[in-house]
VEXPA-202968 format. One record per residue: x, y, z of N, C-alpha, C in turn. Coordinates in steps of 0.05 Angstrom, whole numbers, padded with zeros to 5 digits, always signed. Each point is the difference from the previous one (the first is absolute). Layout:
BEGIN
XYZXYZXYZ
...
This chain:
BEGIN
+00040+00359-00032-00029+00000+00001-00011-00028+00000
-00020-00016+00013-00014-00019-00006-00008-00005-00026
+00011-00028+00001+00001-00016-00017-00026-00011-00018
-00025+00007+00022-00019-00017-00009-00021+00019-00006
-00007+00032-00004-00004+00020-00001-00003-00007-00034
-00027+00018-00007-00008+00000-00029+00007+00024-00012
+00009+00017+00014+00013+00029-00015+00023+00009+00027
+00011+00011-00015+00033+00014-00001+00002+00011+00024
-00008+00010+00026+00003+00018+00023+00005-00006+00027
+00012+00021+00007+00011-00019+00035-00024+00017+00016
+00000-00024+00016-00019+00002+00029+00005+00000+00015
-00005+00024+00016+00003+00008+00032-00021-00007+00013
+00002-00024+00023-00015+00008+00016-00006+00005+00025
-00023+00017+00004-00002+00011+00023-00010-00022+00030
+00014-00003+00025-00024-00026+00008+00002+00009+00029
-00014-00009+00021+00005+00008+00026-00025-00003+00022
-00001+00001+00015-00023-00009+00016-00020+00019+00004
-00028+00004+00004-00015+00024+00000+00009+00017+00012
+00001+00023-00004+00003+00028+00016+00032+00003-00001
+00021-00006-00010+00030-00001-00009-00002+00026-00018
-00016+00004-00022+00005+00023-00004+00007-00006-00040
-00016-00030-00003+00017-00009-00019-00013+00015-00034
-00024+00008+00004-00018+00010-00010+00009+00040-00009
+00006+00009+00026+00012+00025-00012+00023-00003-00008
+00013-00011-00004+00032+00001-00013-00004-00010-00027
-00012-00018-00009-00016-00017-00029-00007+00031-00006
-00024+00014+00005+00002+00024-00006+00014+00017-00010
+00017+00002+00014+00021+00017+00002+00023+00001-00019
+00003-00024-00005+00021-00012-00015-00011+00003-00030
-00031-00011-00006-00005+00003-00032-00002+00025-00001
-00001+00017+00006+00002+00030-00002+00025+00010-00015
+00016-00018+00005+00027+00002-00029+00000-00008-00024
+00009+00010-00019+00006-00001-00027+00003-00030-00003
-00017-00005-00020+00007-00033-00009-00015-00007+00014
-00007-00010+00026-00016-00015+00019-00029+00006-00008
-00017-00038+00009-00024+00013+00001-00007-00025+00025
-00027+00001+00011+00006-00009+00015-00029-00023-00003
+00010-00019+00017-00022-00020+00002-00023-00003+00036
-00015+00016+00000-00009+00008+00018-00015-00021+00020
-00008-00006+00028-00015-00017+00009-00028+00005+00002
-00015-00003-00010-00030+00011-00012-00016-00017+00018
-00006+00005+00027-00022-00014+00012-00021+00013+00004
-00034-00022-00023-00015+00009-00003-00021+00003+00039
-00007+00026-00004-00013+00005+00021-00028-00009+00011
-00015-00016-00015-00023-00003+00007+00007-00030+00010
+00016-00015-00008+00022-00027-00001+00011-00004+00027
+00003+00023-00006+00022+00004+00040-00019+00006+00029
-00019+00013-00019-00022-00002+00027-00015-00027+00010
-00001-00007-00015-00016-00026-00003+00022-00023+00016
+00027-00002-00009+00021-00010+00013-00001+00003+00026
-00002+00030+00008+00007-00002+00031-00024-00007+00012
-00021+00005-00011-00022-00017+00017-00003-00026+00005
+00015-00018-00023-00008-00021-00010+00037-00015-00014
+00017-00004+00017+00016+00001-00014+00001-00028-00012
-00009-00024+00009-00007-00026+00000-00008-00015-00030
-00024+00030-00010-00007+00001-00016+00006+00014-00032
+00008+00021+00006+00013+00016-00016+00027+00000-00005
+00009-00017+00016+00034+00005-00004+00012-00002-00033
-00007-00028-00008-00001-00015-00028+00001+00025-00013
-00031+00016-00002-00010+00007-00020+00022+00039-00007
+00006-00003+00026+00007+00037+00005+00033-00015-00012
+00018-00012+00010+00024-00006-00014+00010-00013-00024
-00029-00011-00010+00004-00001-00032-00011+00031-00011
-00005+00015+00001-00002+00026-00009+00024+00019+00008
+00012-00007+00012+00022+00007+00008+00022-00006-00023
-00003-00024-00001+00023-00006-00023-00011+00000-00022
-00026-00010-00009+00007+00009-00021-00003+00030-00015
-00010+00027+00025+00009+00020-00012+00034+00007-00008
+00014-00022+00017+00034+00014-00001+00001-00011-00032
-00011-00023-00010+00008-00009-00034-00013+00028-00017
-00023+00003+00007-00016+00027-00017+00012+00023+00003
+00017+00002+00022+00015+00031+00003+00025-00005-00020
+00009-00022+00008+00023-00008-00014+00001-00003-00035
-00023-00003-00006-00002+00000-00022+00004+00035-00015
-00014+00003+00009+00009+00037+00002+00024+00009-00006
+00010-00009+00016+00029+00011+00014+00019-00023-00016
+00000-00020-00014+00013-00014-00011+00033+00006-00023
-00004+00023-00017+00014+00012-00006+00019+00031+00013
-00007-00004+00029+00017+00011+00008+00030-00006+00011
+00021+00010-00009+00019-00013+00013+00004-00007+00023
-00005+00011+00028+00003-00001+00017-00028+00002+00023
-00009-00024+00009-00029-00010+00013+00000-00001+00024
-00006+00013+00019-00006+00001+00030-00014-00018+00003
-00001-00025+00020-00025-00005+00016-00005+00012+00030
-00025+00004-00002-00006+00003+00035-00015-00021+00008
+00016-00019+00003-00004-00034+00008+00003-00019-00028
+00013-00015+00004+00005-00015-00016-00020-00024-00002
-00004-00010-00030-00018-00035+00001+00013-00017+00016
+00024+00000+00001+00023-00019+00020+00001+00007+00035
-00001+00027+00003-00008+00013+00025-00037-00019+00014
-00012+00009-00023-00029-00017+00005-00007-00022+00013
+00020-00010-00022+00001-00037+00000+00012-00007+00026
+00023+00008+00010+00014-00013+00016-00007+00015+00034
-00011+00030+00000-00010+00015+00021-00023-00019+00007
-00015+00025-00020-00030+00005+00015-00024-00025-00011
+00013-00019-00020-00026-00017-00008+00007-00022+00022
+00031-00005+00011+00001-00015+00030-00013+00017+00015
+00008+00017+00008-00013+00015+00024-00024-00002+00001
-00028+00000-00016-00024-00004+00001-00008-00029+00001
+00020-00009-00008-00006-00043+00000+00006-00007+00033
+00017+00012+00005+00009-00004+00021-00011+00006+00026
-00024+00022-00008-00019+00014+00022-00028-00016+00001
+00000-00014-00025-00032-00011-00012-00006+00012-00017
+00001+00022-00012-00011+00009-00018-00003-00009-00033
+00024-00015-00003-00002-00009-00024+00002-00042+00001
-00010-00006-00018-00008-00030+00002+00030-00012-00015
+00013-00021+00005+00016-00009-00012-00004-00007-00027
-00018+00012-00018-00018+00001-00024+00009+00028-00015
-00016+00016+00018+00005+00027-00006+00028+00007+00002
+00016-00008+00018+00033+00011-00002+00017-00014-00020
-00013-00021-00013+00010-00011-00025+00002+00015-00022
-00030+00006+00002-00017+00019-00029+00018+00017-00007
+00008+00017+00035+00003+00031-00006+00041+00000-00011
-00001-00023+00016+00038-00007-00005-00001+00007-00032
-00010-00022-00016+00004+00003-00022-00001+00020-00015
-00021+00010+00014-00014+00023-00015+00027+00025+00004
+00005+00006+00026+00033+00016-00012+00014-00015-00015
+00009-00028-00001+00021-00008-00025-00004+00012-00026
-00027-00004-00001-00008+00013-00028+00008+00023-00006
-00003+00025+00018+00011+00027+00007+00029-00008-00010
+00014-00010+00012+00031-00005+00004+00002-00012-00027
-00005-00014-00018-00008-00015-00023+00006+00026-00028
-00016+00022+00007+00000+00019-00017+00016+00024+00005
+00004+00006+00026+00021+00023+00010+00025-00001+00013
+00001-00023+00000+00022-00014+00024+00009+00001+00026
+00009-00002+00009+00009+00006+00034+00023+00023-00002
+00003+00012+00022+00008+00021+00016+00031-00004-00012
+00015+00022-00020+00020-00002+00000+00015+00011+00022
-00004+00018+00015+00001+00013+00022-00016+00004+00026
+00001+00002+00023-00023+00006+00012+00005+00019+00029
-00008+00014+00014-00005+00027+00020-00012-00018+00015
+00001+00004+00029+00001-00016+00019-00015+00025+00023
-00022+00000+00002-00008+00025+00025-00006-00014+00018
+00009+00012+00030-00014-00008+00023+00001+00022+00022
-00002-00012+00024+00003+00017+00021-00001-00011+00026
-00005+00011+00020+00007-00017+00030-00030-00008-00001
+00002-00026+00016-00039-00006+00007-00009+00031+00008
+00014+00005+00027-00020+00022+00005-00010+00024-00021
+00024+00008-00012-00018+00013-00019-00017-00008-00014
+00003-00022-00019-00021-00014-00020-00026+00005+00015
+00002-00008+00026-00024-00008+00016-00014+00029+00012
+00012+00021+00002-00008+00019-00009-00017+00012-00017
+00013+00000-00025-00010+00006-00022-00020-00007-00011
+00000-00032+00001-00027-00018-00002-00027+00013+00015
+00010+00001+00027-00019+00010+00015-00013+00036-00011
+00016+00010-00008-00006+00033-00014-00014-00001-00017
+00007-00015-00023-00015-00012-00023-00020-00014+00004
-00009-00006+00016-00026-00012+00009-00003-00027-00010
+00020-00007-00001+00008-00041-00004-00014-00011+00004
-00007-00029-00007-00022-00018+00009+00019-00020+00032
-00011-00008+00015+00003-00006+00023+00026-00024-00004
-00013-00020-00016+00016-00021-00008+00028+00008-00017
+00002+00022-00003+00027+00017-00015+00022-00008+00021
-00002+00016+00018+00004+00010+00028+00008-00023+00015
-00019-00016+00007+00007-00031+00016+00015-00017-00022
+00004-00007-00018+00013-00015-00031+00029+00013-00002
+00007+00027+00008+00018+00015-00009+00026-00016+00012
+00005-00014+00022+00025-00021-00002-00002-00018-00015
-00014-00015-00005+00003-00018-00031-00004+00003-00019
-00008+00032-00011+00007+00010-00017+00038+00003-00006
+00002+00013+00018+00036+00006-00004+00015-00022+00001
-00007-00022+00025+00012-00023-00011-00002-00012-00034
-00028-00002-00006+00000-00006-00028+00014+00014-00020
+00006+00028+00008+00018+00017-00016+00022-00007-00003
+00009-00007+00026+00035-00003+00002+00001-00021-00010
-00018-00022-00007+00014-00034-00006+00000+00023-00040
-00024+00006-00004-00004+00005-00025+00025+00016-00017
+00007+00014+00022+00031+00024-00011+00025-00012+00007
+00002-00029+00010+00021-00007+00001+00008-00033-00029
-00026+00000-00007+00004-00013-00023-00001+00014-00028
-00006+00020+00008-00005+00025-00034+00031-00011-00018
-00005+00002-00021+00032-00008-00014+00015+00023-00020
-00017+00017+00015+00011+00033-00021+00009+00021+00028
+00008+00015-00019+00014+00027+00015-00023+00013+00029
+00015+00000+00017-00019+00020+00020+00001+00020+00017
-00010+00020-00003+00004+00021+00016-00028+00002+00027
+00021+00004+00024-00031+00005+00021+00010+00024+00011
-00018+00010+00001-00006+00023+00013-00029+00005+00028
+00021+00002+00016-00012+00005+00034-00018+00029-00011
-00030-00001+00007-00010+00027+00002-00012+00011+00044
+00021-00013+00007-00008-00004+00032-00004+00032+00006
+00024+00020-00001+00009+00017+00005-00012+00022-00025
-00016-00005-00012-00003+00021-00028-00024-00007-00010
-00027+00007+00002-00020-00003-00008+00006-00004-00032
-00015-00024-00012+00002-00003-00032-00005+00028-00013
-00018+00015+00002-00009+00028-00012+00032+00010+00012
+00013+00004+00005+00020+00019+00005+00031-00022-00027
-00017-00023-00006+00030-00009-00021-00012+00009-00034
-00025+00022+00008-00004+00005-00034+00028+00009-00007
+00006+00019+00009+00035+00019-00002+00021-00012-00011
-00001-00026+00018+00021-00020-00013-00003-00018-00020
-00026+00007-00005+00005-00027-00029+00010+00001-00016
+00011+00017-00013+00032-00002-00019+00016-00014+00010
+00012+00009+00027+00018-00015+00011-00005-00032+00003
-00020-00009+00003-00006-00023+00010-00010-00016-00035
-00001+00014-00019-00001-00012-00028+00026-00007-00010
+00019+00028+00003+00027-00007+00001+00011-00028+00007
-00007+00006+00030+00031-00023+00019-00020-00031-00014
-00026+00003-00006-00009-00028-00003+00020-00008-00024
-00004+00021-00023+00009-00013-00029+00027-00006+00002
+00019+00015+00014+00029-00001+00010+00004-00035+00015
-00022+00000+00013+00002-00030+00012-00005-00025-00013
-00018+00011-00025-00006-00018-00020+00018-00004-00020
+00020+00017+00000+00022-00004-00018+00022-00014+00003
+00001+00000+00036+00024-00026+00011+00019+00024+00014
-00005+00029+00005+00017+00019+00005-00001+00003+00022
-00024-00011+00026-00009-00005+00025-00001-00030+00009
+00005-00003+00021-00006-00024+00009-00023-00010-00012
+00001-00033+00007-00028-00020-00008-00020+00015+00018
-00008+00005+00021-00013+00007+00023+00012+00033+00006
-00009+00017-00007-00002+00025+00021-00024+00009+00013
+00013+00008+00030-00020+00009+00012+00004+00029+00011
-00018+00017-00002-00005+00025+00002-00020+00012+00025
+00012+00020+00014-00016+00004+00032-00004+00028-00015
-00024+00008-00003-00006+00023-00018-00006+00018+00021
+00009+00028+00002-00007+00017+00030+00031+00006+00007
+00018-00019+00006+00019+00011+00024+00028-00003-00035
-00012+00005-00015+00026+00006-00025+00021-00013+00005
-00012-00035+00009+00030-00016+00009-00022-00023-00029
+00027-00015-00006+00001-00020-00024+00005-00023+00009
+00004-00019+00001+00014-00036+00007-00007-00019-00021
+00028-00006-00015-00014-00023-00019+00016-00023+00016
-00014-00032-00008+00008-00016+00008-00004-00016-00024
+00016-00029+00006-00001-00021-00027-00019-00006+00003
-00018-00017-00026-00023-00015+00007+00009-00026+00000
């Protein structure tokens, strides 16, 4: 478990690019005994305002962001076993670049907000574990579009995944990814035992550093990390 964590519990977390599917499986998963989960709470009147105005709002909608994950977390503190559906470290290293990097945030504001997950990370610690969702562009880009995405989702969505892949290839804990290309996320409620299982099995050193999982065609591939 992390070292730098103010109480006793391991953390899973959930991370993955919009529309991956990373959100129903977090679901899915605290739905088990022991688990509770740390949810992504984006306030809605916040988000409207964002997409009109992302220039402006960005700052203000992703510090509410985090610091609902400390207030959930606080909650959820004495539970043994803590889901995130995005991590303060996911934040930091995704999406508070990804908005600096578009204009939206001032080399000011991406300071603020940096810290401002440390602090998160300060009291809960980082990801003893973490679940890896994605899917082919075209689906993502799909889905986005179903869900009625904001435009800049959509056009961003390759440097989104680029930013993913640099981000999941420096993680320093256990990882499981799972492809949802072939298997709509709503169809891996079924498996989340399974997929709580093989995580803790991987966190124990009984799976490779790196497994990866093609969920749909009931084929497995682990590789070293």
């Amino acid at each position: 478990m992390s070292k730098t964590k103010a109480y006793e519990h391991f953390n899973l977390g959930i991370c993955g690019p919009t529309g991956a599917g990373k959100s129903t499986i977090a679901r899915a998963i605290a739905t088990l005994p022991r688990v509770s989960l740390i949810p992504e709470i984006i306030p809605e009147k916040l988000l409207e305002r964002f997409v009109n105005e992302p220039r402006k709002y960005a700052y203000d909608l992703q510090r509410e962001i985090v610091t609902s994950r400390l207030d959930m977390w606080m909650k959820a503190r004495f539970s043994p076993i803590i889901v995130w559906d995005r991590t303060a470290e996911e934040d930091r290293e995704v999406f508070f670049n990804l908005h600096f990097r578009l204009g939206f945030l001032s080399a000011t504001q991406l300071e603020k907000l940096r810290q401002l997950s440390f602090e998160v990370e300060a009291s809960a610690g980082k990801p003893d574990a973490m679940i890896y969702v994605s899917a082919s562009v075209e689906s993502l880009k799909k889905r986005l579009i179903n869900d009625g995405k904001p435009n800049w989702l959509l056009d961003t969505l390759d440097l989104q995944l680029s930013m993913y892949r640099e981000y999941q290839a420096h993680l320093p804990c256990v990882q499981l990814e799972i492809d949802t290309t072939v298997t709509e996320p709503s169809q891996l409620v079924n498996l989340s035992t399974w997929i709580y299982d093989t995580m803790m099995e991987a966190s124990r050193g009984r799976l490779s550093y790196n497994s990866q999982f093609e969920i749909g065609w009931a084929k497995s591939n682990s590789a070293a990390g």
